[in-house]
Each structure stands twice: as C-alpha cells, then as structure tokens.
DRENROMAR-908514 format. One line per field, with one value per residue: residue number from 1; residue in one letter; chain; x, y, z of N, C-alpha, C in turn. Coordinates in steps of 0.2 Angstrom, whole numbers, padded with zeros to 4 digits. Layout:
resi NUM:...
resn a:...
chain A:...
n_east X:...
n_north Y:...
n_up Z:...
ca_east X:...
ca_north Y:...
ca_up Z:...
c_east X:...
c_north Y:...
c_up Z:...
***
This chain:
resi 1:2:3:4:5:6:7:8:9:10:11:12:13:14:15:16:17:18:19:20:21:22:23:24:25:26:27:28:29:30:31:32:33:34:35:36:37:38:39:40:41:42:43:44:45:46:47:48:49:50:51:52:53:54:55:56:57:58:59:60:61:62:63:64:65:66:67:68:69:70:71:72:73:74:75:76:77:78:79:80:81:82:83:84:85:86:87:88:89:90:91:92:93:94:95:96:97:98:99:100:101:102:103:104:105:106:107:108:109:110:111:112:113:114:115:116:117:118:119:120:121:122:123:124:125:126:127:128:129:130:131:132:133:134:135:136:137:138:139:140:141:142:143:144:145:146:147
resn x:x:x:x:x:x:x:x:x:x:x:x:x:x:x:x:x:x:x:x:x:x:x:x:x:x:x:x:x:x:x:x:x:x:x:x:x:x:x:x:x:x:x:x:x:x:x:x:x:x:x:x:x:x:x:x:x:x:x:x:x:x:x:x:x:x:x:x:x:x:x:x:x:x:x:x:x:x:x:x:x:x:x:x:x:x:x:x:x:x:x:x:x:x:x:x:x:x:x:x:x:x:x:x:x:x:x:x:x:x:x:x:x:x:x:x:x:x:x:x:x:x:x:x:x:x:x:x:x:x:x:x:x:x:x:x:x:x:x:x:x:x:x:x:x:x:x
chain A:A:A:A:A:A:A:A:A:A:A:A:A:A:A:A:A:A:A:A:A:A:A:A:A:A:A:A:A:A:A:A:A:A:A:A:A:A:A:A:A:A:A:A:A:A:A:A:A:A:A:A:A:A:A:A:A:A:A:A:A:A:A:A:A:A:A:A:A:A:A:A:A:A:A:A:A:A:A:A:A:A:A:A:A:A:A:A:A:A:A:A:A:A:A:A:A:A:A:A:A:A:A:A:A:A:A:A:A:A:A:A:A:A:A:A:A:A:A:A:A:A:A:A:A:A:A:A:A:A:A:A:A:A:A:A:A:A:A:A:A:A:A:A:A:A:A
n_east 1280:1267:1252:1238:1223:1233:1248:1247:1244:1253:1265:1274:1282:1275:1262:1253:1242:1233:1236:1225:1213:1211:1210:1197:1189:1187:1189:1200:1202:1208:1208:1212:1222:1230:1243:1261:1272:1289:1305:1311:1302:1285:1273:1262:1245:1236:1221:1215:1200:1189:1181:1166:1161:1165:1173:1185:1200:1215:1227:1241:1254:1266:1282:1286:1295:1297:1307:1311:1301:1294:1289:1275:1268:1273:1265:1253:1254:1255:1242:1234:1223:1223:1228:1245:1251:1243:1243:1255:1258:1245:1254:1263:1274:1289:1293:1296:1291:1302:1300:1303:1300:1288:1274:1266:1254:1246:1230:1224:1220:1218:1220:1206:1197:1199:1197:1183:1183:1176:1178:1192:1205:1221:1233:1238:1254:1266:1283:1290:1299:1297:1307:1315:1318:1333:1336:1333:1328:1308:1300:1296:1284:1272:1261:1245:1233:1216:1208
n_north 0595:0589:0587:0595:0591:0579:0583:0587:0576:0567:0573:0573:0569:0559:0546:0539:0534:0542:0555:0552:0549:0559:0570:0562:0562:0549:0533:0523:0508:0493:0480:0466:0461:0452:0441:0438:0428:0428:0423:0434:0445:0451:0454:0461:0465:0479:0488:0504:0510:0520:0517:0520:0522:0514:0517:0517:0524:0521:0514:0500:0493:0484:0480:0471:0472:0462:0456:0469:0473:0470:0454:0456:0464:0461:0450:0456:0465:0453:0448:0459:0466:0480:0495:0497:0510:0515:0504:0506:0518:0517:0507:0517:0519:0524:0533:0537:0544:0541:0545:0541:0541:0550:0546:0547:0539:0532:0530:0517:0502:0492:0500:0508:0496:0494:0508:0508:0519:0524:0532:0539:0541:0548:0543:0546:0544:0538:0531:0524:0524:0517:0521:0517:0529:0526:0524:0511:0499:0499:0497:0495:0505:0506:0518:0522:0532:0536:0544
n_up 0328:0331:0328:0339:0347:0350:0353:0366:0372:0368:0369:0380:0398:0407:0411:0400:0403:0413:0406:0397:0405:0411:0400:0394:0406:0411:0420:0413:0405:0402:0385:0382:0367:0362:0370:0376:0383:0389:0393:0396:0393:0395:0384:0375:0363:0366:0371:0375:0384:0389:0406:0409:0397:0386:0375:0364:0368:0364:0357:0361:0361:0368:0377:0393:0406:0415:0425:0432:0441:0457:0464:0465:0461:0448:0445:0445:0433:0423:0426:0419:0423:0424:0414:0411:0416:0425:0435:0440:0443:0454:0463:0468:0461:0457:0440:0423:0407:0394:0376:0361:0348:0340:0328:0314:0308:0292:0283:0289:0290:0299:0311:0309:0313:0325:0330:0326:0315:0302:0290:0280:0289:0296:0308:0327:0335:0348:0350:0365:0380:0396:0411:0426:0441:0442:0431:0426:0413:0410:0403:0383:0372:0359:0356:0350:0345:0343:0330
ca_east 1275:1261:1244:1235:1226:1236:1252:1245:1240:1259:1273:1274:1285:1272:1260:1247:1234:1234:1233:1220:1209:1211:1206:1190:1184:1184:1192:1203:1202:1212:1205:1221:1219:1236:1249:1264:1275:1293:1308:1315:1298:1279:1273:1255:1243:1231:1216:1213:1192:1183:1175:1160:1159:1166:1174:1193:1205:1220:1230:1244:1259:1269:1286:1286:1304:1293:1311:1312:1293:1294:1284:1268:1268:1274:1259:1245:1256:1252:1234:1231:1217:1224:1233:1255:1253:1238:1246:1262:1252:1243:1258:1266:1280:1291:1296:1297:1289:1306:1296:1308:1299:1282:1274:1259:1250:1242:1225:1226:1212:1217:1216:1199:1193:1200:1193:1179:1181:1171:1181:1197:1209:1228:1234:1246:1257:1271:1285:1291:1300:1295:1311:1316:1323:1338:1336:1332:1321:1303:1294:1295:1280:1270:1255:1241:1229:1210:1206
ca_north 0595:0585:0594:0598:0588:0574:0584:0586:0568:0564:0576:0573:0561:0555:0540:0538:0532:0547:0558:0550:0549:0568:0570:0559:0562:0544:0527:0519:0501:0487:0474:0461:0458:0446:0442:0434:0428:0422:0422:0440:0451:0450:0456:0463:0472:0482:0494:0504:0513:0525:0512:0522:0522:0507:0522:0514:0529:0520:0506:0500:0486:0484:0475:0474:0469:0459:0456:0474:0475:0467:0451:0457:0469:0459:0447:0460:0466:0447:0447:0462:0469:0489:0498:0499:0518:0515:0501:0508:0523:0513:0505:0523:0516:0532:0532:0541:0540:0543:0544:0542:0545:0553:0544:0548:0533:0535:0528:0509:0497:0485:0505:0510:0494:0493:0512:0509:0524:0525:0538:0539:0545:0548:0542:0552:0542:0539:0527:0526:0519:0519:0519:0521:0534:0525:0525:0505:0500:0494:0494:0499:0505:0509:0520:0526:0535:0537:0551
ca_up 0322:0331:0328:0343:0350:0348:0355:0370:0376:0366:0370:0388:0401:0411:0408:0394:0406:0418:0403:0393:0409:0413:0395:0393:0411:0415:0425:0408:0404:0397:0384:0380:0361:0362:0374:0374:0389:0387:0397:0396:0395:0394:0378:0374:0362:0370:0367:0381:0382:0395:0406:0408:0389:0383:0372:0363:0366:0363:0353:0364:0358:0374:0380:0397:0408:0423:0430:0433:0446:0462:0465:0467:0454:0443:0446:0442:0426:0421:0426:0415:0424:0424:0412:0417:0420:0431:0440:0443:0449:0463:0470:0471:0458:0453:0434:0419:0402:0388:0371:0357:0344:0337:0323:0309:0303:0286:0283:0293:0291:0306:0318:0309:0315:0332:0333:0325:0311:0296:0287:0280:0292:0299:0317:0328:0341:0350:0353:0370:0386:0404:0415:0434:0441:0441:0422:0422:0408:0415:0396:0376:0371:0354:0358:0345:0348:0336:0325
c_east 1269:1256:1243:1226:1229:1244:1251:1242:1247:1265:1273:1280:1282:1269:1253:1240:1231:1230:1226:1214:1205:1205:1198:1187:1183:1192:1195:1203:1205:1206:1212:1218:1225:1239:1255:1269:1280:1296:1310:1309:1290:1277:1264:1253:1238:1224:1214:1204:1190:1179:1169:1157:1157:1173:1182:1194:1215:1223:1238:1249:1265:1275:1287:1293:1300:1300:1312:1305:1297:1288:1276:1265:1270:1267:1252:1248:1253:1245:1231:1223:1217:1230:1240:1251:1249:1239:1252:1260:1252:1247:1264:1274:1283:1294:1294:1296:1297:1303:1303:1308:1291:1280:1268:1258:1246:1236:1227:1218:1212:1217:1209:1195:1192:1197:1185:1178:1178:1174:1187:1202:1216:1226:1239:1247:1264:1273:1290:1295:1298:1303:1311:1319:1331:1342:1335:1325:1314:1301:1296:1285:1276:1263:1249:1236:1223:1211:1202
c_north 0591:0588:0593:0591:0582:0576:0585:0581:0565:0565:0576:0567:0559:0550:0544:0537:0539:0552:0558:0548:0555:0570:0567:0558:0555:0540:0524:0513:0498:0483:0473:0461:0452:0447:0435:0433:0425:0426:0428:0445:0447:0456:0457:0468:0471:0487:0495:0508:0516:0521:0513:0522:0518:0512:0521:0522:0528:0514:0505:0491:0487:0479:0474:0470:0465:0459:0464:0478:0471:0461:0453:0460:0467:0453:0451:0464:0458:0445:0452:0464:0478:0490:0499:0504:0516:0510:0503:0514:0522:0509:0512:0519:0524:0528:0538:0540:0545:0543:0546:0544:0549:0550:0547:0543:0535:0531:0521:0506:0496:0492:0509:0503:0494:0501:0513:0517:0522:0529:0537:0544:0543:0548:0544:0544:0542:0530:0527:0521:0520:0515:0521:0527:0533:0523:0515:0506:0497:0493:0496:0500:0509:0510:0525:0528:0534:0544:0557
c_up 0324:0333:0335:0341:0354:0353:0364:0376:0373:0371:0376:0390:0404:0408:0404:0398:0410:0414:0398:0400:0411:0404:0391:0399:0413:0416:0416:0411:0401:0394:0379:0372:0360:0364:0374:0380:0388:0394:0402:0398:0393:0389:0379:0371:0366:0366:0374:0380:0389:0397:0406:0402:0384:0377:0370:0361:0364:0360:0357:0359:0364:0376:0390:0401:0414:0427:0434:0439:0450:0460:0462:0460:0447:0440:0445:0434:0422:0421:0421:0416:0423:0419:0415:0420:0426:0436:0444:0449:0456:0467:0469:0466:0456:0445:0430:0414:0397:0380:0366:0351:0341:0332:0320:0305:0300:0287:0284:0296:0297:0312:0316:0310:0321:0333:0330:0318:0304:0290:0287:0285:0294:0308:0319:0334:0345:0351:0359:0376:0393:0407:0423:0435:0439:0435:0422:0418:0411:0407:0391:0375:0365:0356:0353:0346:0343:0337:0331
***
C-alpha cells in the first residue's frame, strides 16, 4: 500500500544510499545532526542531500552494532563522512537490507523543517535492519523520505 514513488525507493533489500543516488542522479551525502556513542552501538540522526545540490533526500535515525564491522570500518562509520550503505559498498561488505516495517508520517513540523516543505504534507518510510549474510545484525534503521 506505498504510493509510488515512495514504493519504489522503499520496498526493496538493498541499501537506501544506492537507490536514492540512482534516483536523484547524484553522489549522497551525510550531515550528523546528533550522535551518540556508547558501549554496545553508535547511534545517529542523519539527513542525507545530493551533494551537487545540497538537495535533503532523506531523514535517517540509525543504531549501528560497531562490534559487528572490522577495525577499519568501523573507524570510518565513526568518522561519519559516508553514508553506511555507501560505505559498506566501498569496502565490498556483502549484506542485506530486512525492512520490517513501512510507515506513513502525518503532517511533522520537526520533517518540514529538516526538508525544508512549506506545505502541509505526509511522509512515506521504512523501518529496517541491515544484516550479514550470515544473518548477524550490522544496524536498525528508521528512514524517511520528503514529500
């Protein structure tokens, strides 16, 4: 039941960065809006934007399992310079995105500011896991999209 095209850039296993790159033609970006680092996992929201644009395509709230990345990789998930998917990506990481559920956000000041809308409107998203193949968890993740 997720319109179009909202289903599209959702209902999938892959990553969110890949298809939201393919879909706005350009290179995705991170900007941290708060992070939080404790023992178990690295915690962060996000908002990702087409960096040719500057262009916010995405609202992200992310748990991340750092025990579950190698060294290194777990050291550029902390630095927060690339989106996960697009990191994982680049070190040739295999995984799988499990979305568990599909959400619809009603009219939401704190996502008409972070996308900049002007106009009353509904948000499509998803909430989701990324695991190994070997079914470990690497992240939870809540992903919304703008109008």
């Amino acid at each position: 039941s997720v319109p179009q095209p909202y289903r599209g850039l959702l209902v999938h296993n892959g990553d969110m960065t890949s298809r939201l790159a393919a879909h706005h033609g350009g290179e995705i970006v991170i900007e941290v809006l708060h992070r939080e680092v404790t023992r178990e996992a690295y915690r962060r929201e996000v908002v990702l934007h087409v960096a040719e644009t500057g262009v916010p395509v995405e609202y992200g709230a992310i748990e991340i399992f750092l025990g579950a990345f190698p060294p290194d990789v777990r050291a550029e998930i902390v630095e927060a310079k690339r989106p996960l998917g697009g990191l994982l990506n680049g070190h040739r990481m295999t995984y799988r995105s499990r979305p568990k559920a599909f959400i619809r956000l009603g009219d939401d000041a704190i996502m008409h500011q972070i996308f900049g809308c002007a106009e009353t409107h509904c948000f499509y998203g998803r909430c989701n896991e990324l695991v190994r193949e070997d079914g470990q968890l690497l992240a939870r993740i809540v992903e919304v999209l703008p109008p």
